[in-house]
C-alpha positions in Angstrom: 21.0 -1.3 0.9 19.4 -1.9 -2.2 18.9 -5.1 -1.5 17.5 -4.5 1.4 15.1 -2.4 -0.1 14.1 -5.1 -3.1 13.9 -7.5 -0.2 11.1 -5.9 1.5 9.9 -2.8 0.6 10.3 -2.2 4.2 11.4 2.2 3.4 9.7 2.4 0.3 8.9 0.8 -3.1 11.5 -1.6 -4.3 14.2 -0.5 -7.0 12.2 -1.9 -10.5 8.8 -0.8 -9.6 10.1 2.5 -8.1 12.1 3.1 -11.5 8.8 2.2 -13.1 7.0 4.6 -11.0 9.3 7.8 -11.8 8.9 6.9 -15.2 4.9 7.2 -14.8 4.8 10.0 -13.1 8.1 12.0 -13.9 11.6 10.4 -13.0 13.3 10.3 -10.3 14.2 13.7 -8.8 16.9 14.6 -6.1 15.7 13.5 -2.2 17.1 17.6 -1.4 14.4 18.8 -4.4 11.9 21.0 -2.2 8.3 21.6 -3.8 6.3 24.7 -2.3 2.9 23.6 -1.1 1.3 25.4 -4.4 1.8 22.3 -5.9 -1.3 21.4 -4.4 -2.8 23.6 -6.7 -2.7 20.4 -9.1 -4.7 18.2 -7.4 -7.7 16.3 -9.5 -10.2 16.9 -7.0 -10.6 17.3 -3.0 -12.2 14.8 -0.3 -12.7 15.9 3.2 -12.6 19.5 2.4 -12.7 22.1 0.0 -9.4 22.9 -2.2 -6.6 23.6 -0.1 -4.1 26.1 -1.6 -0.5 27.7 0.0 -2.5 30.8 0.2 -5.0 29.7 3.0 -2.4 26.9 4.4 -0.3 30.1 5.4 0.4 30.6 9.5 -0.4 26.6 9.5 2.3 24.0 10.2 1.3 21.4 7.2 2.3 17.8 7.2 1.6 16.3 3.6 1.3 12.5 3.3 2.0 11.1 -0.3 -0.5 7.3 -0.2 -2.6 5.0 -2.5 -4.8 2.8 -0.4 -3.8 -0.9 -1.2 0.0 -0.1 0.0 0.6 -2.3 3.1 3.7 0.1 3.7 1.4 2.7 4.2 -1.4 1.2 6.1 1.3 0.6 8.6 2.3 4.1 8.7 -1.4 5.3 8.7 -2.4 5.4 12.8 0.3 7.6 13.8 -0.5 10.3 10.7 -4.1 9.7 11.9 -3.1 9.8 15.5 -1.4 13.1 14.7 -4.0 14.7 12.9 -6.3 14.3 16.0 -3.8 15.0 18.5 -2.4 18.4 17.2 -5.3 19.7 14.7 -6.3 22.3 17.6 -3.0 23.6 17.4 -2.4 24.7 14.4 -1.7 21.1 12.7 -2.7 20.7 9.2 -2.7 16.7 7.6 -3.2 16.5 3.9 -3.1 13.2 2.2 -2.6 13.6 -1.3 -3.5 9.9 -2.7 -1.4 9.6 -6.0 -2.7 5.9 -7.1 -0.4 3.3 -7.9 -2.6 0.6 -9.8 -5.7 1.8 -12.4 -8.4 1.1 -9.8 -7.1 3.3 -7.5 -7.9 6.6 -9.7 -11.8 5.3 -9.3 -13.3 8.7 -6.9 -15.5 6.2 -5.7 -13.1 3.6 -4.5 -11.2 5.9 -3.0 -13.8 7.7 -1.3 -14.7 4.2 0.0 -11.0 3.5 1.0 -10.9 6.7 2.9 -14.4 5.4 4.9 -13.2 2.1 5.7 -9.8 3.2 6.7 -10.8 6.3 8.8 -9.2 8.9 6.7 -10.8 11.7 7.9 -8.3 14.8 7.6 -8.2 16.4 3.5 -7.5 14.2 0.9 -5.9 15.9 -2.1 -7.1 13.7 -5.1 -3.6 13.0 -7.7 -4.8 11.2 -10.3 -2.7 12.7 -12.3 0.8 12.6 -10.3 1.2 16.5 -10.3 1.3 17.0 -7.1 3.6 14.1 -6.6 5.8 15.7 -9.4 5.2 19.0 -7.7 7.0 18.1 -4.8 9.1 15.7 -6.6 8.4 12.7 -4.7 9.4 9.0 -4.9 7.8 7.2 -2.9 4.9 5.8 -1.1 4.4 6.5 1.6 6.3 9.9 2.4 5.7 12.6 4.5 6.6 16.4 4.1 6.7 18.8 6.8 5.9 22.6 5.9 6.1 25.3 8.9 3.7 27.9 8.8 5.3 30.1 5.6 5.1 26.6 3.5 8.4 25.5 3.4 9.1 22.3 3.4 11.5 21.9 6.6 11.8 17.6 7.0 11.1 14.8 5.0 10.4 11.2 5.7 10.0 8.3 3.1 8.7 4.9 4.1 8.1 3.5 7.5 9.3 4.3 10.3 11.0 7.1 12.7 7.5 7.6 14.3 8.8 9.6 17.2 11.4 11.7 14.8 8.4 12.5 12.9 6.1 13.7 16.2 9.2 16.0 17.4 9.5 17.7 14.1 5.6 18.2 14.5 5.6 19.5 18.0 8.9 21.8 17.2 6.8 23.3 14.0 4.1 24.0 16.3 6.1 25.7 18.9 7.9 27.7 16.4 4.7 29.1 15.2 3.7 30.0 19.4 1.9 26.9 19.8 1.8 25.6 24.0 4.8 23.2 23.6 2.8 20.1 24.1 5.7 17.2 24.0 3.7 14.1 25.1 3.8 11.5 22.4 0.8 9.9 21.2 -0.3 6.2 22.4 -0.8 3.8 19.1 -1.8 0.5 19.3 -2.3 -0.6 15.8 -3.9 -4.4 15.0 -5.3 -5.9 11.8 -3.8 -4.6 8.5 -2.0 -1.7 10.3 0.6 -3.6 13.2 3.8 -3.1 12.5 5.6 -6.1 10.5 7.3 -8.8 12.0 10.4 -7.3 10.3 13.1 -10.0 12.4 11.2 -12.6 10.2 10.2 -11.1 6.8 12.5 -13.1 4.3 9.4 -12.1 1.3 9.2 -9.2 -0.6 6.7 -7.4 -2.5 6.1 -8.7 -5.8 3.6 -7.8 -8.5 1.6 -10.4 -10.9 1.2 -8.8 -13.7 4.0 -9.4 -16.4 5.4 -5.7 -16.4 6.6 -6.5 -12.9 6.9 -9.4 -11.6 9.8 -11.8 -10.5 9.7 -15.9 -9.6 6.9 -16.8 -11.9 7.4 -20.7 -12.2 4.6 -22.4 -14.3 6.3 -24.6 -16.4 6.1 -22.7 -19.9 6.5 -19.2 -18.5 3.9 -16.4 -18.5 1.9 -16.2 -22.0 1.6 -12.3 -21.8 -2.2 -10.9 -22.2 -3.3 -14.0 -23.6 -6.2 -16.7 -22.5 -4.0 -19.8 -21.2 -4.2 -22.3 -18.7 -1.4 -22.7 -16.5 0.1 -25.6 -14.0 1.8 -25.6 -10.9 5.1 -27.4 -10.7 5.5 -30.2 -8.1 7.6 -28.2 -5.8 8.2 -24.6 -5.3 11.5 -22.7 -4.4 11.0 -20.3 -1.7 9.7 -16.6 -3.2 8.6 -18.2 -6.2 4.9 -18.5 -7.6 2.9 -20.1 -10.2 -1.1 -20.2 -11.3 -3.4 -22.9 -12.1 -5.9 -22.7 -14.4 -7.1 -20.3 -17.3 -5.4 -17.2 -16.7 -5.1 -13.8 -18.7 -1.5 -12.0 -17.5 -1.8 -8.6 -18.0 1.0 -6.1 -17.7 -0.9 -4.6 -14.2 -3.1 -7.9 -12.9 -4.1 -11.7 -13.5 -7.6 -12.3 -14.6 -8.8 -15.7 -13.8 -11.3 -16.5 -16.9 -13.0 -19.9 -15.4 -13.9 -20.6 -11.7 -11.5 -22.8 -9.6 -8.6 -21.1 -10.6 -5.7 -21.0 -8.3 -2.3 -18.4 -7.2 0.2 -20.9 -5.4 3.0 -19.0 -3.4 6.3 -20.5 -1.1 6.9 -17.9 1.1 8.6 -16.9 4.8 6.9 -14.0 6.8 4.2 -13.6 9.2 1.8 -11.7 7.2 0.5 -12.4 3.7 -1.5 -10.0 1.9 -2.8 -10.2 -1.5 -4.2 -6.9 -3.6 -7.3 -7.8 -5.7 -10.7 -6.9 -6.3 -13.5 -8.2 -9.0 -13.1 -8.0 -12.9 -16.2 -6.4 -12.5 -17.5 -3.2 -10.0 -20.6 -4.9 -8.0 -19.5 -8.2 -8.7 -18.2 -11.0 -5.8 -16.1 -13.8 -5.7 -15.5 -16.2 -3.3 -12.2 -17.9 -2.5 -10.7 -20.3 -0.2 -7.1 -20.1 1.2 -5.0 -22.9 2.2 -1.4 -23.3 4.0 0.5 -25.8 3.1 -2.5 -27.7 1.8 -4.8 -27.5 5.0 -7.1 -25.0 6.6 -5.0 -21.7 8.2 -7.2 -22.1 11.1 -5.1 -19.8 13.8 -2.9 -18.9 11.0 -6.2 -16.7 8.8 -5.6 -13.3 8.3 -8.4 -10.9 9.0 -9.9 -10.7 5.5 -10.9 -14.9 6.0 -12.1 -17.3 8.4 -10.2 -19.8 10.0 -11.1 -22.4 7.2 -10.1 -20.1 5.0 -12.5 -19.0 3.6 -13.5 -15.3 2.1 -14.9 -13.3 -0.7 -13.8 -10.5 -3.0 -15.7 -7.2 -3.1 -13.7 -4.9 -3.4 -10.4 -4.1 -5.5 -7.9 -3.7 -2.1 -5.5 -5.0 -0.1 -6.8 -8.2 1.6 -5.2 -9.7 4.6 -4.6 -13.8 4.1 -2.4 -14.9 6.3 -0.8 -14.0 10.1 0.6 -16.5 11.1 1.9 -17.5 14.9 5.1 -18.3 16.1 7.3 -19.6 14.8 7.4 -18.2 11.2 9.0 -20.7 8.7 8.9 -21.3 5.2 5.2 -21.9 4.0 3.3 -22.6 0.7 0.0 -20.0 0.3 -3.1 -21.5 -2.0 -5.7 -19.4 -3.0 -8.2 -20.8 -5.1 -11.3 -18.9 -6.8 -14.7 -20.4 -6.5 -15.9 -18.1 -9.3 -14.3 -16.4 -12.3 -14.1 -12.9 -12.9 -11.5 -11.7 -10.3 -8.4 -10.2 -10.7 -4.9 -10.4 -8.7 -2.4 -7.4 -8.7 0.6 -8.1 -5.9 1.5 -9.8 -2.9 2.8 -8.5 0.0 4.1 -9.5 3.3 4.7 -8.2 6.6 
């Protein structure tokens, strides 16, 4: 199981980053821990709505989703939560997202608010900068769902991908409870881009961070020269899951900053999607890249977030989609290189 779950953080984040994480934002805590909903009381601020509290969330069945925007895990999960939100809201159904950020960009108000835009994130967003409501309720992991009946106690949990229809039943069961009509007809999702579900029968890549506090496979000959100015080479061959930069680099402990244009992130890996989270060293700033696979064009093979010569530009710090490859998936080396300085790299992940 565990290494399963360092494999692909297909249920949640895998075992160093998660251990990494509790130490952040409180250590690990006991799955059966229960929070009441007054941990929401914590929150750094409110999107969407004004300050929810358990007080006024009382005689509501309450579904809290834990999520940072640039987690693919969770931009998978997100069209059935949004789905649900819709579907049952006139019945007594109450979503709150409560975005606890994983990397330093992602406590910016203003890139969230943006993430929430762009992502169609329209039920209350419970702002965590802070991880107190993620310690309130004890939590783990992104993304998780928590599912309170209508005097706030937290009745089912679900962390990571996943048990879609479990989840729905559990809604609709909440709702009936509290003398709702019974409605069990499950919602239609058809999810594309960024959200489809992974190719899970063909993801041999995991999630892996490039920064020095957490990454694993970094293979430019010398090693990684840890928040310093240094320019790096790419070896002549690759072993699958492994990585290397060319170029003038800065690793820091979260990111990569490249320091002179034409810098490039070389990766060997097996899966159908590649993503890559990164944004501009800079707010307002651009930079434009150019993605190859296995040294040519991706043409049917480009992701949404580039063209089919590969080419794209950086805007925002997010989650950018590089690669989706057609059939059949087999081992591939990914080439991104960075027309102009000033951007920064903070994981890849697959799907």
């Amino acid at each position: 199981m565990l290494e399963e779950i360092n494999l692909n953080r297909r249920r949640f984040l895998g075992t160093a980053a998660m251990t990494i994480a509790a130490a952040q934002f409180g250590g690990i805590a006991s799955a059966k821990t229960r929070s009441e909903l007054s941990a929401l009381d914590n929150a750094t601020t409110w999107l969407n709505s004004p300050p929810l509290t358990a007080a006024n969330l009382q005689g509501k069945v309450v579904l809290i989703e834990f999520w940072t925007y640039s987690c693919i895990n969770w931009r998978r999960q997100l069209p059935y939560v949004r789905a649900w939100a819709e579907q049952y809201k006139d019945q007594g159904l109450v979503v709150v997202g409560v975005h606890s950020p994983e990397f330093s960009f992602e406590k910016n108000i203003d890139n969230i608010r943006w993430a929430a835009k762009d992502m169609r994130v329209a039920y209350p967003i419970a702002v965590d900068n802070d991880h107190a409501v993620w310690r309130g309720f004890n939590n783990e992991y992104w993304p998780a769902l928590y599912f309170a009946d209508v005097k706030g106690k937290i009745r089912h949990n679900q962390f990571g991908e996943g048990e879609y229809e479990q989840s729905e039943r559990i809604i609709q069961k909440l709702l009936a409870e509290a003398g709702g009509s019974g409605h069990n007809v499950l919602v239609s999702v058809h999810a594309n881009g960024a959200e489809a579900v992974a190719d899970w029968n063909n993801l041999k890549s995991g999630e892996n961070y490039v920064g020095y506090g957490r990454t694993e496979n970094f293979s430019s000959s010398g090693g990684a020269r840890p928040d310093k100015r240094h320019e790096y080479s790419v070896p002549k061959t690759l072993d699958i899951n492994c990585w290397a930069l060319s170029g003038i680099w800065t690793m820091g402990r979260e990111a990569i900053a490249l320091n002179q244009a034409n810098g490039r992130i070389v990766y060997r890996f097996h899966a159908r999607d590649l993503h890559l989270v990164m944004g501009p060293s800079t707010p307002g700033t651009s930079a434009r890249f150019r993605v190859l696979v296995d040294g040519r064009p991706p043409e049917n093979a480009h992701g949404v977030d580039v063209d089919d010569q590969g080419n794209g530009t950086v805007t925002e710090p997010r989650m950018y989609q590089l690669i989706r490859q057609p059939a059949p998936i087999v081992d591939r080396q990914f080439e991104i290189e960075f027309l102009d300085s000033a951007v920064e790299a903070f994981s890849f992940t697959f799907g």
